[in-house]
C-alpha positions in Angstrom: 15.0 8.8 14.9 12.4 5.7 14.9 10.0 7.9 12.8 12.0 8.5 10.2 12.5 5.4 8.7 8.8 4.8 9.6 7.6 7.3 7.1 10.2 6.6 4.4 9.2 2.6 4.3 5.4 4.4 3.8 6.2 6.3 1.6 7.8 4.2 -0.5 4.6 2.4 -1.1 3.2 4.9 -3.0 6.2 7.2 -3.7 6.0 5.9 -7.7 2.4 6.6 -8.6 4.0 9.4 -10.6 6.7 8.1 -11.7 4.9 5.6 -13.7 4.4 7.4 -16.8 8.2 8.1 -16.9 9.3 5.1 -15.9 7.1 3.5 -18.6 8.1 5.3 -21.4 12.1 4.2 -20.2 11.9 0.7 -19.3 8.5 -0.1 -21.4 7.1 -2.6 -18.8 3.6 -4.7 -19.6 0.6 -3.6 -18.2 1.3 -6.9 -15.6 4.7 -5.7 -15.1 4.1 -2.1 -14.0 1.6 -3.7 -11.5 4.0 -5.9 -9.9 6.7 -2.4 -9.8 4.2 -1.2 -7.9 2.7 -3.9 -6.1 5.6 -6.6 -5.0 7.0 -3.8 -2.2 4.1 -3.7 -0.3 3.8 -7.6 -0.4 7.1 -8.6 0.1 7.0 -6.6 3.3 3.4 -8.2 4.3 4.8 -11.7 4.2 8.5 -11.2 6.0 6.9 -8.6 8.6 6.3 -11.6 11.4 9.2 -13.4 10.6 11.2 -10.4 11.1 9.6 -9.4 13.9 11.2 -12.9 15.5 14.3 -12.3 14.0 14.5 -9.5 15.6 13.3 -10.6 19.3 16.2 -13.3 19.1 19.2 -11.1 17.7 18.1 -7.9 19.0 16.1 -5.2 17.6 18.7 -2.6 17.2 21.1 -4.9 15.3 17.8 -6.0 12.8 17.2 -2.6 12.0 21.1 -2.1 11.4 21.3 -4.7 9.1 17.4 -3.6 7.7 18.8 0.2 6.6 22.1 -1.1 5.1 20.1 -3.3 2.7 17.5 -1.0 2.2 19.6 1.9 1.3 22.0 -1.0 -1.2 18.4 -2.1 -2.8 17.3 1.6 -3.1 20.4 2.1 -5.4 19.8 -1.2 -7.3 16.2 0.3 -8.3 17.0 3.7 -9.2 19.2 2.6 -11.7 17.6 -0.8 -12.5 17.9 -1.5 -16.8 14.8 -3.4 -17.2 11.4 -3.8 -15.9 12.3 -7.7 -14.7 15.4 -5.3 -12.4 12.9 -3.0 -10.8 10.6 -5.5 -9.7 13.5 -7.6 -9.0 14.9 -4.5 -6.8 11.3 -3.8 -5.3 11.0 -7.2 -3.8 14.3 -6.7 -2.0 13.3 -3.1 -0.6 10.3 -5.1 0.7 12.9 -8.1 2.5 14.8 -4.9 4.0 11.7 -2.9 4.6 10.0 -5.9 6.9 13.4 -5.9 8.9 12.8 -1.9 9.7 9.1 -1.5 10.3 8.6 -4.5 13.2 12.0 -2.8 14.9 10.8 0.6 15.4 7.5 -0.3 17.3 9.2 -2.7 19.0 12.1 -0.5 20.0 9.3 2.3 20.7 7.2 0.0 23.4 10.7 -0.6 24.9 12.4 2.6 25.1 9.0 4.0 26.7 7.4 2.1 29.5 5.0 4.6 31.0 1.7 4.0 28.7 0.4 7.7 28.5 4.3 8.6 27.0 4.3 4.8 25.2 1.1 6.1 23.5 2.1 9.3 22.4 4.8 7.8 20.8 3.1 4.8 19.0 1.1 7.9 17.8 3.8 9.9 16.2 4.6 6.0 14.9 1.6 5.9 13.3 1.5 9.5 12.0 4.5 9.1 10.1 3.4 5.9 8.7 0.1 7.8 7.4 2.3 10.6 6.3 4.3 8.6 4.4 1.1 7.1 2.1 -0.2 10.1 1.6 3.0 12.6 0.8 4.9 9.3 -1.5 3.0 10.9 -4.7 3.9 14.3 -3.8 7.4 14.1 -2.9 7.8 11.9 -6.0 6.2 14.5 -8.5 8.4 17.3 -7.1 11.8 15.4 -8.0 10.4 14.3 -11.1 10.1 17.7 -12.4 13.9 17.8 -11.9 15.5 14.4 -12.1 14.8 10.9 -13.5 12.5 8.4 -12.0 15.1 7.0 -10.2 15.5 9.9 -7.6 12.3 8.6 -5.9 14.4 5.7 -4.5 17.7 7.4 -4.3 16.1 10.0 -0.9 15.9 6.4 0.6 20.2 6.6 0.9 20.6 9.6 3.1 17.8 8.5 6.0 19.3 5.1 5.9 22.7 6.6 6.3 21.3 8.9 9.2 20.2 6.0 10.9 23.2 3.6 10.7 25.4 6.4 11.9 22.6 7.6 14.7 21.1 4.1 15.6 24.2 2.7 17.8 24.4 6.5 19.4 20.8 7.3 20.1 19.2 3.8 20.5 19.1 1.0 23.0 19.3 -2.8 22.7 16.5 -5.3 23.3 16.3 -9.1 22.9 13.9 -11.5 23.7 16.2 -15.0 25.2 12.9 -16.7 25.2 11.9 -16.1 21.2 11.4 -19.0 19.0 13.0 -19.6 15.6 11.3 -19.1 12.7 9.6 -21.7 10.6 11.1 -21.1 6.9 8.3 -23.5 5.7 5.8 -21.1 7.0 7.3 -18.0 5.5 7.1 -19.9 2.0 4.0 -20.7 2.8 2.6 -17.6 3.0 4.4 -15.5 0.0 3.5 -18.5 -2.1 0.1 -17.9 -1.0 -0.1 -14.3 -1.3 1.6 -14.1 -4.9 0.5 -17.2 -6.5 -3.3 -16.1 -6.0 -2.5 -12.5 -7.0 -0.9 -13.6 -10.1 -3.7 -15.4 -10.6 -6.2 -12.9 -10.4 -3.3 -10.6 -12.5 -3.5 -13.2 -15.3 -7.0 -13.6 -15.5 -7.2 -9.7 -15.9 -4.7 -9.6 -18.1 -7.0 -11.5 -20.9 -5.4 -15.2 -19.6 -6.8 -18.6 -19.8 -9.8 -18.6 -17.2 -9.0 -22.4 -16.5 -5.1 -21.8 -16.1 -6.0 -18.3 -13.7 -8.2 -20.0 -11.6 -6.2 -23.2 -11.2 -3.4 -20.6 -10.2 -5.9 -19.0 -7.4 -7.0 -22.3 -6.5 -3.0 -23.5 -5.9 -3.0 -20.4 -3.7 -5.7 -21.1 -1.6 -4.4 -24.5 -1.0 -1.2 -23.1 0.0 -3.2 -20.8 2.5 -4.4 -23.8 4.2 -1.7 -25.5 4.6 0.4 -22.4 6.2 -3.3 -22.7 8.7 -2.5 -26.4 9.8 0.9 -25.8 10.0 -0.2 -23.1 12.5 -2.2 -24.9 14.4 0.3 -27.6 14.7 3.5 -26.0 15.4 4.7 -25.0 19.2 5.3 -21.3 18.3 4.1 -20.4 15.3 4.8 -17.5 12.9 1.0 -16.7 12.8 -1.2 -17.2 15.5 -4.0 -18.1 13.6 -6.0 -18.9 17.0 -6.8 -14.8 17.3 -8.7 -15.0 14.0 -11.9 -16.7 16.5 -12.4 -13.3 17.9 -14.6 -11.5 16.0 -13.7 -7.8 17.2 -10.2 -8.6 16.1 -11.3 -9.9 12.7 -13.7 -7.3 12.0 -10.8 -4.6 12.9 -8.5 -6.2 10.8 -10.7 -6.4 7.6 -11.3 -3.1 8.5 -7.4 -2.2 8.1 -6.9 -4.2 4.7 -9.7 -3.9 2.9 -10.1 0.0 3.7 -6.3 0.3 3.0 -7.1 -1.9 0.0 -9.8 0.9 -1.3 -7.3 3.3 -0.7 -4.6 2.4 -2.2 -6.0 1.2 -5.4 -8.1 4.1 -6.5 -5.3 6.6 -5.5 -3.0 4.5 -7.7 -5.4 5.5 -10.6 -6.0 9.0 -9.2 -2.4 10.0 -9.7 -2.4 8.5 -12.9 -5.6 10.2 -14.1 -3.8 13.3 -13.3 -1.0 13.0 -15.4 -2.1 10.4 -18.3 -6.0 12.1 -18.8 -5.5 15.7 -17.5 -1.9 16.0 -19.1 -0.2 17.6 -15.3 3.2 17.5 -15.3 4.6 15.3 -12.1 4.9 18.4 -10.0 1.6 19.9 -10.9 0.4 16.6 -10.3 1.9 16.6 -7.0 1.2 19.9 -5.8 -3.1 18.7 -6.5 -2.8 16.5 -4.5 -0.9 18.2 -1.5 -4.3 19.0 0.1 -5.4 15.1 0.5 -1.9 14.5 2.5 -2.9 17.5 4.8 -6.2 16.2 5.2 -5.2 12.3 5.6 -2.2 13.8 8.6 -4.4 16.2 10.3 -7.1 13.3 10.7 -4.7 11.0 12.1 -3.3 13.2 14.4 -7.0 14.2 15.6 -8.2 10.5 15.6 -6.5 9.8 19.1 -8.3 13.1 20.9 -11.7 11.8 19.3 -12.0 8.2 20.7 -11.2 10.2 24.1 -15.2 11.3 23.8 -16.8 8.8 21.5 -16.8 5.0 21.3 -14.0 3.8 19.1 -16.7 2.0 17.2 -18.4 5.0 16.2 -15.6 7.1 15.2 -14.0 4.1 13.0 -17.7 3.3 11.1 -18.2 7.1 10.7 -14.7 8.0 9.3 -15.4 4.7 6.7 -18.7 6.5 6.0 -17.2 9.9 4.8 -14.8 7.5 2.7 -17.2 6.0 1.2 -19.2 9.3 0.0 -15.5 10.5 -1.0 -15.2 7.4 -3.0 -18.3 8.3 -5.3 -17.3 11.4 -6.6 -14.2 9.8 -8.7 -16.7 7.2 -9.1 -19.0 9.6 -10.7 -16.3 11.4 -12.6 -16.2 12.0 -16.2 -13.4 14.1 -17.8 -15.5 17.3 -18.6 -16.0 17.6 -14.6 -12.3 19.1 -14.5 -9.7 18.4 -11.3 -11.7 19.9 -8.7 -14.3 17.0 -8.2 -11.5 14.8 -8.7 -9.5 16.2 -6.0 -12.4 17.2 -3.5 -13.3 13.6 -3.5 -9.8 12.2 -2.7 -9.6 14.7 -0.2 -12.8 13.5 1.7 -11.5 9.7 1.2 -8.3 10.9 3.3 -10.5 12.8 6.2 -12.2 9.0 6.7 -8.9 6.5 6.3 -6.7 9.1 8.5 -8.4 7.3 12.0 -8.1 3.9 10.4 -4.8 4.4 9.6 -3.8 6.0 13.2 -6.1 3.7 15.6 -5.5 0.8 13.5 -2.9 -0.9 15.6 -5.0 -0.1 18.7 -8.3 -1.4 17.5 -6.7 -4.9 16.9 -4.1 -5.3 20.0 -7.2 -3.7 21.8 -9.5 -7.1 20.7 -6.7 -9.7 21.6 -6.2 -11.4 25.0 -3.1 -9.0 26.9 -0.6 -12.2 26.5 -1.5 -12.0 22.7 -0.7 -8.4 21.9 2.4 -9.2 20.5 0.8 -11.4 17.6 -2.2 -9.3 17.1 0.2 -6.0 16.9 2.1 -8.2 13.9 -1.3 -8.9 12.3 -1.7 -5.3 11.9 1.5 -3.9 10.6 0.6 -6.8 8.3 -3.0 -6.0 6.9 -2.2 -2.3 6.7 0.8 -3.4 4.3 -0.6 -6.3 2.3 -3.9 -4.1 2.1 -1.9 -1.4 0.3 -0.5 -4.1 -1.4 -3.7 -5.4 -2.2 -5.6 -2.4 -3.8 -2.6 -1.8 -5.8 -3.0 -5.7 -7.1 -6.8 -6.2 -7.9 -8.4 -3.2 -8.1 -5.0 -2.3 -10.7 -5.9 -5.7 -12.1 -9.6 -4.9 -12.4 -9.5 -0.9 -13.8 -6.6 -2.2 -16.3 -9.3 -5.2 -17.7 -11.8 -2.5 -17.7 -9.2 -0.1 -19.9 -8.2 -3.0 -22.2 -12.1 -3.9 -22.6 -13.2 -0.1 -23.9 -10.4 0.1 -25.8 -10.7 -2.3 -28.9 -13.5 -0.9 -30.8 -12.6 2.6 -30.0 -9.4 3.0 -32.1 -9.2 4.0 -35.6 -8.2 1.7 -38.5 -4.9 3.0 -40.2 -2.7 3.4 -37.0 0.9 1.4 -36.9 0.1 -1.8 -35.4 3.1 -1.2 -32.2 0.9 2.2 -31.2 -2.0 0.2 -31.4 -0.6 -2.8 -29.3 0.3 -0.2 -26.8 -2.3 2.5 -26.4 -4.5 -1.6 -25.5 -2.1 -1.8 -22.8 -2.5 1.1 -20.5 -2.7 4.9 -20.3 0.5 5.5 -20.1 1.9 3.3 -23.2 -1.1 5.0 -25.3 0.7 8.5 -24.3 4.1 7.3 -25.5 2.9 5.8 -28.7 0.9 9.4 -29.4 4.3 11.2 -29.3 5.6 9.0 -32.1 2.8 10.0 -34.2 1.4 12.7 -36.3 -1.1 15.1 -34.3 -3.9 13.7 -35.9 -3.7 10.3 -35.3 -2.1 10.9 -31.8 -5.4 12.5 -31.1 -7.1 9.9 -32.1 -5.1 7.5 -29.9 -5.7 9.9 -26.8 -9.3 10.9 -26.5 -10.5 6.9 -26.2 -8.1 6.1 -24.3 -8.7 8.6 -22.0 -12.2 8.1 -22.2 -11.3 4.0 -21.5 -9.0 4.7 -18.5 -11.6 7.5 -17.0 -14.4 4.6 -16.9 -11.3 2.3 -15.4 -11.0 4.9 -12.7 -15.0 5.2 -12.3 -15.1 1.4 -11.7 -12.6 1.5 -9.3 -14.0 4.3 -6.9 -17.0 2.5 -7.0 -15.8 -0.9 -5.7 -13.9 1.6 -3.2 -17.4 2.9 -2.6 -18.9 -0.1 -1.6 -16.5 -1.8 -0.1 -15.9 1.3 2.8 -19.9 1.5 3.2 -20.2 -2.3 3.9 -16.9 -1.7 6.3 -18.8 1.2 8.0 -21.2 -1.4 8.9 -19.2 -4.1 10.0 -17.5 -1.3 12.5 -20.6 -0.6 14.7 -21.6 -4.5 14.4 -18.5 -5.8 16.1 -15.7 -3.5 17.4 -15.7 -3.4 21.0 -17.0 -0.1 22.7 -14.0 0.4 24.8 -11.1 3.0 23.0 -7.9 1.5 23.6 -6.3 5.5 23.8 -9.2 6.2 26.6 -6.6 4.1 29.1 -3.4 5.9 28.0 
């Protein structure tokens, strides 16, 4: 019952990656706006996930994820059918509200309902499994109901679960709540989304072609507001963050582990999917069924990852499995469109066999660094970095291959074409392929093969960053996480 919602909120992170050429030929976003579609979800989530988690301590658990499905299954609805671009991401920030309700709840509800640790940590596994699941399968259970219904449908398998649970929940699951749990600081929850979005619309609009001055006064403002929300930590009595953990080193390195590796993740397969539809011309099911062996690969490693730190060093295991990302990462990197899908795909897959133990041991690896009267904070932290690292990729490296597309693009397009085809295929990959179907086969042609070519190097500029950024995490692994494997004491 708990792991059902888990894996829908996961896969709803990535569930429109193949929706987006669709969806962009309906609502016509901006390059900017199709970001934030995809983007504002996962950060939405990040910055409500500890408040929530309060919430929930003080009203009970149960009830918060009762309320949580209702409005995630009304917000579902508002974003299938949403009329404009603004809607969706309007829609997509609440499914991220509701969403931070329902993901806290569950492992909460799961270290309550089993108080033996050996069957406490079986279950937090399953947890976990279904959260990995849910990345990895979103892109393939969108492109099999795209092939029969409307964008739309990839938020409308949100209603049944939600109604599953609200009719299941008060039948199947117990009631917990914390008497001593402290209110939440609404200044510090503003605190923090301001933070978060104000230096990712920063780094959007300086990618976008804005003002460099304007962009990074709007990064700046962001970092300001970040600290800020830190003295207002340090100050207050019970604070929404305990920003006091971020002195341990083990726990820092395993978080930065979990959001930038997620962060690598997330971004490039973003740009995978739509390679596979935009460049190789796959219809959303075709595209979906490619990428069917990367899920298997990304579940089987997670489900494998708890038997392995049962024989090696945690430490080991996590900078090795960030090592066979990384060589995964430089074959998409290395890509060029005459390689064909296989390369393309083989690659993902091996990115998926390393970030299936990070995603599975993740939660471990930090509670595991923090002082035992801290776990509950550090176990927040990480729900938190694996969500705003998703969010993340999605945001900069998105931001990054689009500037890179928009940069190729100007000098490669023919004189002659009407200016709105040229307007859009300078936008993104998926506007390009719209305009082409307005025009004559010659000049769609023409509009295709650079920006193809443009969006390829986006994608090999990507995968590289991914590249690096997993090798230097690999690194960072066997310099500080502790030797101990929290599984070795369930």
């Amino acid at each position: 019952m708990l792991a059902l919602p888990t894996l829908l909120l996961a896969m709803d992170v990535t569930v429109l990656y193949l929706a987006v050429p669709r969806l962009s030929a309906d609502l016509r976003p901006t390059g900017e706006q199709l970001l934030w579609i995809t983007d504002v979800y996962g950060f939405m989530i990040a910055g409500f996930l500890v408040t929530m988690g309060t919430l929930g301590d003080r009203i009970g658990r149960r009830r918060l994820l009762m309320w949580g499905a209702g409005a995630f299954g009304v917000a579902s609805v508002a974003a299938a059918y949403a009329p404009s671009a603004e809607a969706l991401i309007a829609a997509r920030a609440l499914l991220g509200i509701a969403g931070a309700t329902l993901m806290p709840s569950t492992l909460a509800l799961i270290s309550n309902m089993f108080r033996d640790a050996r069957r406490r940590g079986t279950a937090i596994g399953i947890w976990a499994a279904s959260m990995s699941g849910g990345v990895a399968l979103g892109p393939v259970v969108g492109g099999a109901l795209l092939e029969s219904f409307g964008w739309g449908a990839a938020f409308l398998i949100a209603v049944p679960v939600m109604a599953l649970l609200l009719v299941g929940g008060p039948l199947l699951l117990p009631e917990y709540r914390d008497t001593t749990a402290g209110r939440s600081d609404l200044v510090s929850v503003a605190l923090s989304l301001i933070t978060m979005l104000t230096i990712v619309y920063g780094v959007k609009l300086l990618a976008h072609g804005g003002d460099p001055i304007l962009s990074g006064g709007i990064v700046l403002a962001g970092l300001a507001a970040g600290a800020v929300f830190r003295r207002r930590q340090l100050r207050l009595a019970a604070p929404v963050l305990d920003v006091t953990l971020f002195r341990n080193r083990a726990l820092t390195g395993a978080l930065l582990v979990l959001l930038l590796g997620l962060a690598a993740t997330g971004g490039t397969y973003l740009f995978v999917t739509r390679f596979l539809q935009g460049v190789a011309g796959l219809s959303p099911l075709a595209a979906g069924l490619w990428l069917v062996p990367s899920s298997v690969a990304m579940i089987l490693t997670s489900l494998a990852a708890p038997v392995l730190v049962r024989r090696l060093p945690v430490r080991f295991v996590v900078a090795g499995s960030l090592a066979v990302s990384a060589a995964g990462f430089l074959l998409p990197a290395l890509l060029d469109q005459a390689a064909g899908l296989p390369l393309l795909i083989a690659g993902i897959v091996v990115v998926y066999v390393g970030q299936g133990p990070i995603m599975a041991l993740g939660t471990g690896l930090v509670v595991d660094s923090a002082p035992p009267e801290k776990a509950g904070s550090a176990a927040a932290m990480s729900e938190t970095s694996t969500e705003l690292g998703l969010a993340l990729g999605v945001a900069v490296l998105g931001s990054v291959g689009a500037a890179a597309y928009r940069q190729a693009m100007p000098d490669a397009l023919p004189a002659g074409l009407p200016p709105e085809a040229t307007s859009a295929a300078r936008d993104s990959i998926e506007a390009a392929v719209t305009a082409a179907t307005r025009l004559p086969p010659a000049q769609a042609e023409a509009v295709l093969v650079p920006a193809r070519e443009a969006f390829t190097m986006g994608l090999n500029l990507v995968a590289g960053i991914g590249a690096a950024v997993t090798l230097a995490l690999a690194v960072l692994a066997l310099m500080v996480l502790r030797r101990r494997s929290p599984a070795a004491d369930a």
